[in-house]
C-alpha angles and dihedrals in degrees: 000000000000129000144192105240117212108253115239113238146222099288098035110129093220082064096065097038115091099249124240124264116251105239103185135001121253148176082263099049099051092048100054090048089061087044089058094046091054087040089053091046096048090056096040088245122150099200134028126178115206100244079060086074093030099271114135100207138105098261131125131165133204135200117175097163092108096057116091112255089023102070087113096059125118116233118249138228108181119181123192090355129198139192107219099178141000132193128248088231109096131190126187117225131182108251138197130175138206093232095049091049123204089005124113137174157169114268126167116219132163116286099224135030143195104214132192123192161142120258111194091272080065082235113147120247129188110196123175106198136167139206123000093007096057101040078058092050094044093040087059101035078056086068103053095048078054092255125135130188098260095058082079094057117104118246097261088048089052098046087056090062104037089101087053096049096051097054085056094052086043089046095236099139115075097222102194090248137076105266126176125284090209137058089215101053122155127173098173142021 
């Protein structure tokens, strides 16, 4: 049976800890892998790392059909994930994230990578994408090196949204989506 997972949010330790390499697939991994796809669409996300639901593995899904000009695009799943090259070229976008909620800002990011990963079969994949499909990729690989988006911010930027941040770490914004009751969370190990 499938479920949605709370999201951890801005403030939870397992967000800022690199998180572990999968070494082999299991029931429970792949589980909980269905368990984040149902927990992303419930919260109209396109992306969701597993330290975002308290799994501390390097997994990360994406899921860019929703948005205009990808409804043709296949749903991810990408395990122990590498960039193996970017591009010089770089392109600010505006980014949010489901576990900033109702922030968004500007990060610059390069525009093309080279990508090497792990689907569920543990069979290796090279992808070179661009655009929104690899500002996804580079936004949730972020979190399992322990970045999120604001880290990019300048300091006056940063200083702007500390009162927001805080009521996202105190649990005072009622987000539309479950979200986790404790900073220490933690749903798998």
């Amino acid at each position: 049976m499938m479920s949605i997972l709370p999201i951890t949010v801005f403030g939870d330790n397992i967000l800022r800890k690199k998180a572990a390499p999968v070494t082999e697939i299991n029931d429970d991994l792949i589980s909980i892998v269905r368990d984040m796809f149902l927990t992303m669409n419930n919260a109209n996300g396109i992306g969701l790392a597993a330290n975002q639901v308290g799994v501390n593995r390097r997994i990360f899904i994406v899921d860019i059909s929703p948005v205009e000009g990808y409804e043709k695009f296949k749903p991810m799943t990408l395990i122990n994930p590498k960039i193996v090259s970017k591009s010089d070229e770089l392109e600010p976008y505006e980014e949010g994230c489901l576990s900033i909620p109702e922030l968004k800002a500007e990060v610059i990011r390069p525009k093309k990578i080279e990508i090497l990963y792990f689907d569920l079969n543990m069979r290796e994949h090279k992808l070179e994408v661009d655009d929104l499909v690899a500002r996804v990729i580079q936004h949730e690989l972020d979190h399992l090196n322990g970045i999120l988006f604001v880290d990019y911010l300048d300091e006056e930027t940063q200083k702007k949204i500390k009162k927001h941040l805080n009521k996202i770490k105190n649990r005072k914004l009622d987000v539309g989506y479950p979200i986790t009751d404790s900073s220490n969370y933690i749903y798998y190990k």
